[in-house]
FIVEXFI-842175 format. One record per residue (C-alpha): residue in three letters; x, y, z. Coordinates in steps of 0.05 Angstrom, whole numbers, plus 5000, padded with zeros to 4 digits. Last residue first. Layout:
BEGIN
  resn  east  north    up
   ala     X      Y     Z
...
***
This chain:
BEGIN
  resn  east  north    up
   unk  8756   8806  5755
   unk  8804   8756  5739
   unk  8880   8768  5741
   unk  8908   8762  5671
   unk  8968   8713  5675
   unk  8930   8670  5625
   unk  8943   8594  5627
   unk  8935   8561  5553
   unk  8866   8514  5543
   unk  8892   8449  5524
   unk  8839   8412  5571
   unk  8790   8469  5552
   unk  8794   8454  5480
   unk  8809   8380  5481
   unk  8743   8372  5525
   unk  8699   8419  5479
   unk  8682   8492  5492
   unk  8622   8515  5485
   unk  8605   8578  5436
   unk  8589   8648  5458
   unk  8645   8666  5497
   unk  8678   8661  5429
   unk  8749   8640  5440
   unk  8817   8676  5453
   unk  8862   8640  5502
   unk  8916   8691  5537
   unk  8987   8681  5518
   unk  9028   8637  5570
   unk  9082   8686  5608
   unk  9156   8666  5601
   unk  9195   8654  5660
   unk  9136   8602  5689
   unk  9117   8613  5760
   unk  9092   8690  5750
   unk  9015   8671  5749
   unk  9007   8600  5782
   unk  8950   8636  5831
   unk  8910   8680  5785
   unk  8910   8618  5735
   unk  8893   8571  5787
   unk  8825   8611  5794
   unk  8795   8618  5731
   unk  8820   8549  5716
   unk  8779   8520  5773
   unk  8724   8557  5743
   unk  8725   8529  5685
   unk  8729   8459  5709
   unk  8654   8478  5752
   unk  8625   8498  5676
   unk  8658   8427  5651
   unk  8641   8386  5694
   unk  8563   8411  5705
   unk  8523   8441  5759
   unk  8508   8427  5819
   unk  8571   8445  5845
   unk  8565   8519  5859
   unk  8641   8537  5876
   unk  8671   8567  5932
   unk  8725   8594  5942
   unk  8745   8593  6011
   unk  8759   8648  6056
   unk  8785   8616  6117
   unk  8729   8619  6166
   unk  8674   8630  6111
   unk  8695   8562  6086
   unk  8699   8522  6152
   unk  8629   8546  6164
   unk  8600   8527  6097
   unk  8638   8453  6107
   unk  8611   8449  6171
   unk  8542   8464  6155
   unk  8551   8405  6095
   unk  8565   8361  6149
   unk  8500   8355  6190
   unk  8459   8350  6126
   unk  8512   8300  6097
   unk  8499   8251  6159
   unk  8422   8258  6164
   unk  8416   8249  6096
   unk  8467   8186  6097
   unk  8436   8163  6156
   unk  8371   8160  6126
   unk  8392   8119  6064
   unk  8435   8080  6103
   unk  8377   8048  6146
   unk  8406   8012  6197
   unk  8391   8055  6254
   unk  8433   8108  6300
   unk  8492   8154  6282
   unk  8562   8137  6303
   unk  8589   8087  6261
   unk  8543   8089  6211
   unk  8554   8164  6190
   unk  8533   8150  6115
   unk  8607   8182  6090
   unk  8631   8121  6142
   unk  8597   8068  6112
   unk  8597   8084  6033
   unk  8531   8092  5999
   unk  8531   8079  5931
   unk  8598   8083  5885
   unk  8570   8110  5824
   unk  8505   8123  5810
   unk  8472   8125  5876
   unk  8527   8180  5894
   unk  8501   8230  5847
   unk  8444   8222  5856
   unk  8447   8250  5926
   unk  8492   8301  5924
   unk  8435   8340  5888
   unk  8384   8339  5944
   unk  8439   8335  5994
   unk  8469   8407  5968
   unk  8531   8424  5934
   unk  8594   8468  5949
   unk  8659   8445  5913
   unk  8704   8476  5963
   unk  8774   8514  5925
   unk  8818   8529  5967
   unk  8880   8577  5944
   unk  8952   8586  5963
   unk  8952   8541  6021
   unk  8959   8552  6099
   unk  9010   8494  6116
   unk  8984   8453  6166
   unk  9014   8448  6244
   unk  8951   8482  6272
   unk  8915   8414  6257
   unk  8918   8392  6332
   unk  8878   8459  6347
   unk  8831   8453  6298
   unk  8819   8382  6333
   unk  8816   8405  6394
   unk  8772   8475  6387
   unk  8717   8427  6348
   unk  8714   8384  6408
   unk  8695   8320  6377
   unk  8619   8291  6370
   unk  8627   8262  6304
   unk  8602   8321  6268
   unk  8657   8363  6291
   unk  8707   8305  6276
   unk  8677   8302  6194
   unk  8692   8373  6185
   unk  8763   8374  6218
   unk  8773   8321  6175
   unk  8749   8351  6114
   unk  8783   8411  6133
   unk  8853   8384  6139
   unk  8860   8374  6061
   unk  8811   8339  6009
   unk  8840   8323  5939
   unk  8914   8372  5934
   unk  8950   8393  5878
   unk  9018   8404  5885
   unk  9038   8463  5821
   unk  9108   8446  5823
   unk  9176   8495  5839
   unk  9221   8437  5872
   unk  9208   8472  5939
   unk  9132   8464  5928
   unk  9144   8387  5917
   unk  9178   8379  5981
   unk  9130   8414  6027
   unk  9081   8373  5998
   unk  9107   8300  5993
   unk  9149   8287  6060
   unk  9138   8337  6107
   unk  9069   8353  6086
   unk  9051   8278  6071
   unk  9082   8252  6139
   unk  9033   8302  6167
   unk  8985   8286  6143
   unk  8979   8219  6157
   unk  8994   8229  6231
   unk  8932   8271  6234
   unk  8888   8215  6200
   unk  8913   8176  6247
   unk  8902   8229  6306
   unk  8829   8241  6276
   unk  8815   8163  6276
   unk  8838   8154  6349
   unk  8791   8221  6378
   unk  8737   8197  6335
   unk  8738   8119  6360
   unk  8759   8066  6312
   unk  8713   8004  6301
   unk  8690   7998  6226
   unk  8731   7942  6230
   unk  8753   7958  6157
   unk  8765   8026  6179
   unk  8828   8003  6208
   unk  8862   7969  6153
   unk  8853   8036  6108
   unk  8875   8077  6169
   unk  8942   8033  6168
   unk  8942   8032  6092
   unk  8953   8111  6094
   unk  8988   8116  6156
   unk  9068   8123  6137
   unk  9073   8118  6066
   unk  9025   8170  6068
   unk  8965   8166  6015
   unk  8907   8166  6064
   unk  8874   8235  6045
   unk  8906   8266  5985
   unk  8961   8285  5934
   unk  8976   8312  5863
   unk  9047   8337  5837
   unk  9041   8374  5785
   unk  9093   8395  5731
   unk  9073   8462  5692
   unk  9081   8466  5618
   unk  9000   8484  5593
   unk  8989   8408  5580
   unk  9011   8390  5655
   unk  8966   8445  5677
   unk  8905   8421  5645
   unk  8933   8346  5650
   unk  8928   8352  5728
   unk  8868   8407  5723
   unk  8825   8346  5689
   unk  8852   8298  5745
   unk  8837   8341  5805
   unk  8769   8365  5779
   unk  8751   8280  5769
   unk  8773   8274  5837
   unk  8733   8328  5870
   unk  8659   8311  5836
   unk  8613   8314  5901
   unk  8614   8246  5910
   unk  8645   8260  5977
   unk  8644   8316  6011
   unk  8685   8380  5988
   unk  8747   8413  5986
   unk  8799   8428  5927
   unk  8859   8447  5948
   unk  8921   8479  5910
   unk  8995   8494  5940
   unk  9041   8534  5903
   unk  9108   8521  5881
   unk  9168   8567  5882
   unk  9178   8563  5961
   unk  9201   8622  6015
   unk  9238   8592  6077
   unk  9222   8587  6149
   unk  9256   8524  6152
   unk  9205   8464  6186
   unk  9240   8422  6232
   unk  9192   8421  6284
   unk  9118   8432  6262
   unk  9095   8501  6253
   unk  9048   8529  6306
   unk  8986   8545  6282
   unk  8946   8552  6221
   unk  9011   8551  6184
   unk  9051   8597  6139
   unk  9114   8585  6096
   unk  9110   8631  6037
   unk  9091   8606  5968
   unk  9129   8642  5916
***
């Protein structure tokens, strides 16, 4: 069961209440791999007889498209941008997350409050504040933060979506050279991320190295978490440690309720 805590004080409305579901987030800057994790533990878990319910950053019904409109002037101010992003997610927790924990799913989630309250700190705002106007968020049952370094982000995001303007800081740090910004951007935001995670006991994750060995250790982890949601308990997968898995392997993979060590 997934008891009702928050950073801070709990928004209004909120039943202190007990849920079946559990809450899962994976953290991390961008590039760094998240949404392909979230989709390969979405048919994982799906496969393995739990429903899922994913979520993320700018998908409220509410201020999703408005923040999308509004970046494309590439003109918001930090303080506005964090209270949109803010009122985003809170229409999601209310509406989407709290929701689909009391109907007993597995709600994964792609980025939560930290990457915000990341990307603020960086930006100049008062990193007390904007905790502070986060407070409302539910504490989850596990974070997971994909950690990686520049040198290795890097490549990464040349070959696929290139150099995006706000992950590059242009809106706040001088020059037109993205490649630049974006080092100078991600160096000054990785710290954050490594602070944010010894603050709230993250687990991390060395990200530099392949799909499949960081998937694994997703698994590893959800399994302690979703252990005891199902009635009947999933029998532990026997392979030989020594031999790779496949895709269909690990995707089919069964849960095992045994904690890890």
């Amino acid at each position: 069961m997934t008891q009702l805590r928050f950073y801070g004080d709990p928004p209004p409305g909120i039943a202190d209440e007990s849920l079946p579901g559990r809450l899962v987030v994976v953290e991390g800057t961008d590039g760094v791999g998240r949404s392909t994790q979230i989709a390969l533990l979405k048919e994982w878990l799906e496969a393995s007889g739990y429903a899922v319910l994913n979520t993320g950053l700018r998908r409220s019904s509410l201020a999703g498209r408005g923040i999308e409109r509004a970046k494309l002037g590439h003109t918001l101010d930090p303080i506005t941008l964090n209270l949109f992003y803010a009122t985003d997610f809170c229409d999601r927790m209310e509406h989407t997350i709290i929701p689909g924990l009391r109907a007993g799913m597995v709600v994964l989630t792609d980025r939560y409050v930290f990457s915000v309250i990341a990307r603020a700190v960086v930006r100049g705002v008062n990193q007390r504040w904007i905790e502070d106007v986060f407070g409302f968020a539910l504490v989850p049952d596990i974070i997971f933060y994909l950690d990686i370094d520049v040198e290795h982000l890097l490549p990464r995001v040349l070959s696929s979506t290139g150099f995006d303007y706000w992950e590059s800081g242009q809106d706040f740090l001088r020059g037109h050279d993205v490649y630049k910004n974006f080092i100078r951007y991600q160096s000054r935001l990785l710290p954050q991320f490594q602070r944010l995670a010894e603050k709230h006991d993250f687990n991390v994750i060395d990200a530099r190295r392949g799909v499949l060995d960081i998937f694994a250790d997703l698994q590893a982890g959800i399994s302690d978490v979703v252990a005891g949601m199902m009635d009947e308990e999933a029998p532990a997968a026997i392979h030989d440690e020594d031999e790779p898995l496949s895709m269909a392997e690990i995707m089919t993979r069964p849960l095992s309720n045994t904690p890890m060590k």
